[in-house]
C-alpha positions as CSV (number, residue, x, y, z in Angstrom):
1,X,0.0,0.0,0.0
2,X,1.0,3.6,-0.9
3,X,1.7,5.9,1.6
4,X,-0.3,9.4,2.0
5,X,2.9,10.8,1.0
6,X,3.0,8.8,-2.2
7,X,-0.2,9.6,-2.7
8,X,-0.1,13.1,-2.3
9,X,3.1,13.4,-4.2
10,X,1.6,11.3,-6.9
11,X,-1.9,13.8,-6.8
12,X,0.5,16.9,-7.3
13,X,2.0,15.5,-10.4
14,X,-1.0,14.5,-12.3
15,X,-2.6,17.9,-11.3
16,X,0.4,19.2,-12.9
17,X,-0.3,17.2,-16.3
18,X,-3.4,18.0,-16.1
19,X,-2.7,21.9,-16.5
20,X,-0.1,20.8,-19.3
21,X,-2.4,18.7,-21.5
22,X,-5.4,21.3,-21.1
23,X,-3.0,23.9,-22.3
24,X,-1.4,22.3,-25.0
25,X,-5.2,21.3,-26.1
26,X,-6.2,25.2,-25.9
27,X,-2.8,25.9,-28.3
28,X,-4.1,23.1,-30.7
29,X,-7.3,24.0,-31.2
30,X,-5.9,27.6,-31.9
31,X,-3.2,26.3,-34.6
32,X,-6.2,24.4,-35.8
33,X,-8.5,26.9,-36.9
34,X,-5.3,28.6,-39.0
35,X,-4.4,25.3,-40.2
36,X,-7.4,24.6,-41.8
37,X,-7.7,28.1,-43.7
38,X,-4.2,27.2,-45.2
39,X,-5.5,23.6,-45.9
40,X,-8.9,25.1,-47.8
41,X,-6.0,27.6,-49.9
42,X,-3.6,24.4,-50.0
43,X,-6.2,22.1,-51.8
44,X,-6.6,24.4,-55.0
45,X,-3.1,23.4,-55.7
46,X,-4.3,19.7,-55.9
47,X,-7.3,20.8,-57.9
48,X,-5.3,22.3,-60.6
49,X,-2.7,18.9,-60.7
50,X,-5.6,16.8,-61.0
51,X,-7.3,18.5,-63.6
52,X,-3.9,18.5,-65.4
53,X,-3.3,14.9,-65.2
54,X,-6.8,13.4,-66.6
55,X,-5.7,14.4,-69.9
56,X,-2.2,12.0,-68.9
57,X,-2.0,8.4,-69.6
58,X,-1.9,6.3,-66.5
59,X,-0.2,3.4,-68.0
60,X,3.2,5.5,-69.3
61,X,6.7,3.6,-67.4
62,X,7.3,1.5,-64.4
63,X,9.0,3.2,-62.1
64,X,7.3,4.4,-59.3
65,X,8.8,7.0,-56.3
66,X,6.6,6.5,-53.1
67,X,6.7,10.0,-50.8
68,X,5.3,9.9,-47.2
69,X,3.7,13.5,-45.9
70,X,4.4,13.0,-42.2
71,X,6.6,15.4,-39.6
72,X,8.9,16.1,-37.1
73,X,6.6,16.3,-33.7
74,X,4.9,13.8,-31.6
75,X,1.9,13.8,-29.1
76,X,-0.8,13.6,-31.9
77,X,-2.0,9.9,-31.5
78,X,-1.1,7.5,-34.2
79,X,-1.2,10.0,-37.5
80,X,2.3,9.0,-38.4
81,X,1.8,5.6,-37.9
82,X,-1.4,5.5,-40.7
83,X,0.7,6.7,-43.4
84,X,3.5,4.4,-42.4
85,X,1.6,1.6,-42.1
86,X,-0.4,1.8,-45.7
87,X,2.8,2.4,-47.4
88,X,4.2,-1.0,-46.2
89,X,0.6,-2.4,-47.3
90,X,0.8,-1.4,-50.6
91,X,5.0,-2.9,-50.7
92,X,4.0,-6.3,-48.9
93,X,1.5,-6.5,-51.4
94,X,-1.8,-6.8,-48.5
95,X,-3.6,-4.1,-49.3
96,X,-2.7,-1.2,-52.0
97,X,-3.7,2.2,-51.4
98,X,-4.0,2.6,-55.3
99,X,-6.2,0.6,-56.5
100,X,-5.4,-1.1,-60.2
101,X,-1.6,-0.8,-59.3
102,X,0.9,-3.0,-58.6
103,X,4.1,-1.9,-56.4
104,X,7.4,-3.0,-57.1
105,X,9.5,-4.6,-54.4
106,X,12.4,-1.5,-55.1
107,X,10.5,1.4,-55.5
108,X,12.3,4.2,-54.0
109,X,10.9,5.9,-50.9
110,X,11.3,9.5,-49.9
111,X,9.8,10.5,-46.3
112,X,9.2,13.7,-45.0
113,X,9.3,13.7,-41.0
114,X,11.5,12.2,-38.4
115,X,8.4,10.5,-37.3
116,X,7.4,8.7,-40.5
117,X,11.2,8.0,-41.4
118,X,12.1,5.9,-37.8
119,X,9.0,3.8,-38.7
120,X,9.5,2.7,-42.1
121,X,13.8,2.3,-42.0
122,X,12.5,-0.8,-39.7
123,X,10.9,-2.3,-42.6
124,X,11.7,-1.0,-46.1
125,X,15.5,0.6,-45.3
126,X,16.9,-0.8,-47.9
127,X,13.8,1.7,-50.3
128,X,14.5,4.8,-48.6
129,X,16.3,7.3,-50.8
130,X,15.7,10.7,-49.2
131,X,14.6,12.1,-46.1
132,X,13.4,15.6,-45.0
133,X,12.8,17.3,-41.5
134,X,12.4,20.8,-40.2
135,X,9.6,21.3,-43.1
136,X,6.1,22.9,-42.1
137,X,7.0,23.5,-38.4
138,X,4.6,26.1,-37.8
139,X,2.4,25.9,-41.2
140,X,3.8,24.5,-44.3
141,X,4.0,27.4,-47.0
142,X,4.5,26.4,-50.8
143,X,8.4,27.8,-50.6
144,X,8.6,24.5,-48.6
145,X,7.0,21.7,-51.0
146,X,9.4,24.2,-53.7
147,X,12.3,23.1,-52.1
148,X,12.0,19.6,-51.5
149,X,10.3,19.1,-55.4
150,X,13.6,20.6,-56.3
151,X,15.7,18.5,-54.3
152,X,14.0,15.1,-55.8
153,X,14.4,16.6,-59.2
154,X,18.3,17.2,-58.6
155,X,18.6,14.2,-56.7
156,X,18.6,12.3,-59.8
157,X,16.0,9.2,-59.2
158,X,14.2,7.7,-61.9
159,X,10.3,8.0,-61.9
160,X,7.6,7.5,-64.0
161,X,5.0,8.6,-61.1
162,X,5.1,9.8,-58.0
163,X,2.8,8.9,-55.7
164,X,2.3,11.0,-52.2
165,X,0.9,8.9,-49.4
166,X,-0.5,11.5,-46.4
167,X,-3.1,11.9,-44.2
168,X,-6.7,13.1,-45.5
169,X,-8.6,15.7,-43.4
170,X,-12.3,13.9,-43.1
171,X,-13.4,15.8,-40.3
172,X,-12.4,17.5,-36.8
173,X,-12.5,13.9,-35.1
174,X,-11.1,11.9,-38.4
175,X,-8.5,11.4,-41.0
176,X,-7.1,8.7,-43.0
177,X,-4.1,8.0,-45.6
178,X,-5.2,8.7,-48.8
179,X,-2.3,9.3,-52.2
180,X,-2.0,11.6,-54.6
181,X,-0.7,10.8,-57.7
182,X,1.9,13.1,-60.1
183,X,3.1,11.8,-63.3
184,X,6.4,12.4,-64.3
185,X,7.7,14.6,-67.6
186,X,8.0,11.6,-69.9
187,X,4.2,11.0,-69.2
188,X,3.5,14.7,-70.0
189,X,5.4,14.5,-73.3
190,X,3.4,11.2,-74.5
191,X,0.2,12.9,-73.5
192,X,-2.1,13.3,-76.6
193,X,-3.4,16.3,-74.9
194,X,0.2,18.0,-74.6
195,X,1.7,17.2,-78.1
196,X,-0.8,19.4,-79.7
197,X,1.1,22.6,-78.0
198,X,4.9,23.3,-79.5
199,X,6.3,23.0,-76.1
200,X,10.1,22.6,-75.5
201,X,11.2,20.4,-73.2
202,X,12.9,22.6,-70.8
203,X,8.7,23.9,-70.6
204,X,7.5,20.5,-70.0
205,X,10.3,19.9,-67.6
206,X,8.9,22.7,-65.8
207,X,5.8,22.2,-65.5
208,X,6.3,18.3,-64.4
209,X,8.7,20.1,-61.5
210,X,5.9,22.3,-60.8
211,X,3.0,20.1,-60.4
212,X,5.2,18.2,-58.0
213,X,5.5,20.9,-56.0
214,X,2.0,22.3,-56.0
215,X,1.1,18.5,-54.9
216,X,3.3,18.1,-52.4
217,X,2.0,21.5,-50.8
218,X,-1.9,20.2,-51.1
219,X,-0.6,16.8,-49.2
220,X,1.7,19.2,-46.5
221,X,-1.2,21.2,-45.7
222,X,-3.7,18.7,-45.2
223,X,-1.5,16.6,-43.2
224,X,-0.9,19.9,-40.9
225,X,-4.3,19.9,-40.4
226,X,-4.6,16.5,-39.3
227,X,-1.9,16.7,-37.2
228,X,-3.2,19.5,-35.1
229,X,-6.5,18.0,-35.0
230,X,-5.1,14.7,-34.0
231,X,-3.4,16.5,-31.2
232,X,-6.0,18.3,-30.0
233,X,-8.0,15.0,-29.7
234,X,-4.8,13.6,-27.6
235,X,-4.5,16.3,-25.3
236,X,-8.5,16.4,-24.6
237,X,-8.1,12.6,-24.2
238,X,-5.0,12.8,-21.7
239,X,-6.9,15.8,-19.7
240,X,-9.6,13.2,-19.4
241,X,-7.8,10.5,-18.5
242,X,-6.1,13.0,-15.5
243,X,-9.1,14.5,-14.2
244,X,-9.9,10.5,-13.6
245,X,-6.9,9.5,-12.1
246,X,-7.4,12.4,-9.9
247,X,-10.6,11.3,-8.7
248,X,-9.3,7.9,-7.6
249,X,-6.1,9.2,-6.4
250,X,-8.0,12.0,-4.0
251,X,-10.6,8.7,-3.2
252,X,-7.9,6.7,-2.1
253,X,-5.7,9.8,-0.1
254,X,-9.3,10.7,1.5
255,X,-9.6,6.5,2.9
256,X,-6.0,6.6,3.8
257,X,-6.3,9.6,5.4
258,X,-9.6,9.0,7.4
259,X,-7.8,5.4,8.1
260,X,-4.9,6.3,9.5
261,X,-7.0,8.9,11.9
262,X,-9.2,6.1,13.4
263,X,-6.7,4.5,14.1
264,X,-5.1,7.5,16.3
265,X,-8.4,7.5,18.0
266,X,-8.3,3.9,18.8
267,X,-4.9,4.2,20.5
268,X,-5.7,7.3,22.3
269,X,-9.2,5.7,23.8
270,X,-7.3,2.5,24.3
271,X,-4.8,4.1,26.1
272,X,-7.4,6.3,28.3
273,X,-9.0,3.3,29.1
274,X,-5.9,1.7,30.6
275,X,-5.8,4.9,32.9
């Protein structure tokens, strides 16, 4: 059995969490309300790309690069762990998130996040070309998916597509891993729809760069949203969980307490009654 000094120690450091969580709750909700204005701006980007790539043929090359839209913080539940977790779906060959496509076994992987990244170098290591951190730390502007578009370019993989797997914003309580799909500049130069226009290839090259880009923006935002939500959700759900640890806790101080003082009484009118 605990002591009341355990027990009062242990009270004052859940009523200490409890502060901490209801805080960090109140700061998500505010982040939230900004991150979904930038997620509304962020999804006309993906708009554009897809109406761009009906007009693409979905059957042009082989060679397939996989990038996972995760972060670089924690305490947000298990959003890291759903993009993770379809991607090695879709390489084990379980489930595919695309539906009508078959993975290869050494498609190349790039990961944005720390989070994201220590969960799939268990699995697929030997896929995992590039990495990215520090990106969106308050909310992810399009100078960020700019830079790391740029940097997959220059990195000098091979792709045919590119295929974003990141979290989809379904509602306040809700998300789920959804892709995006970007076809690459050979697929824009076969493209019935694109040989019609006299473009040169340092155009085309362009615009396959930027459609990357405004793609990987649409995923970054959403996924900020998600993230914030998800947090939110964690801290209400820790606050909870303290307030009802509380309860027992100051329960089980109150029996101690009212225990340990019949028991004084006893020895006192035992020992009066001696007299």
């Amino acid at each position: 059995m605990a002591t009341l000094r355990e027990i009062e120690l242990r009270l004052k450091s859940v009523r200490n969490i409890e502060k901490i969580t209801k805080s960090m709750k109140m700061i998500a909700s505010t982040k939230l309300a900004k991150a979904q204005r930038a997620m509304q701006a962020g999804k006309q980007y993906g708009l554009a790309n897809s109406e761009v790539f009906d007009h693409v043929p979905s059957n042009t090359g082989d060679k397939k690069l996989f990038i996972i839209v995760s972060s670089d913080k924690g305490l947000c539940g298990g959003i890291h762990s759903s993009v993770s977790k379809a991607t090695r779906r879709a390489f084990t060959g379980v489930e595919s998130p695309i539906p009508g496509i078959t993975v290869e076994a050494d498609s190349p992987i790039a990961v944005i996040g720390d989070k994201s990244k220590n969960q799939i170098i268990r699995q697929l290591g030997e896929n995992l070309t590039m990495t990215f951190n520090q990106i969106g730390r308050d909310i992810p502007t399009f100078a960020d998916a700019a830079g790391v578009a740029d940097l997959i370019v220059k990195s000098g993989v091979q792709y045919d597509s590119v295929y974003i797997v990141y979290n989809k914003f379904v509602s306040a309580l809700s998300y789920e891993a959804a892709v995006m799909t970007v076809k690459g500049e050979e697929a824009l130069k076969e493209s019935d729809a694109f040989k019609i226009y006299e473009n040169e290839d340092d155009g085309t090259k362009d615009l396959a760069e930027f459609s990357l880009a405004n793609a990987i923006f649409a995923a970054l935002t959403e996924g900020h949203a998600c993230e914030q939500s998800a947090r939110r959700n964690a801290m209400d759900s820790a606050s909870k969980n303290a307030t009802d640890m509380i309860a027992r806790l100051q329960m089980q101080y109150n029996r101690g307490r009212q225990a340990a003082i019949t028991n004084e009484l006893v020895d006192i009118i035992t020992g009066a009654s001696a007299l």
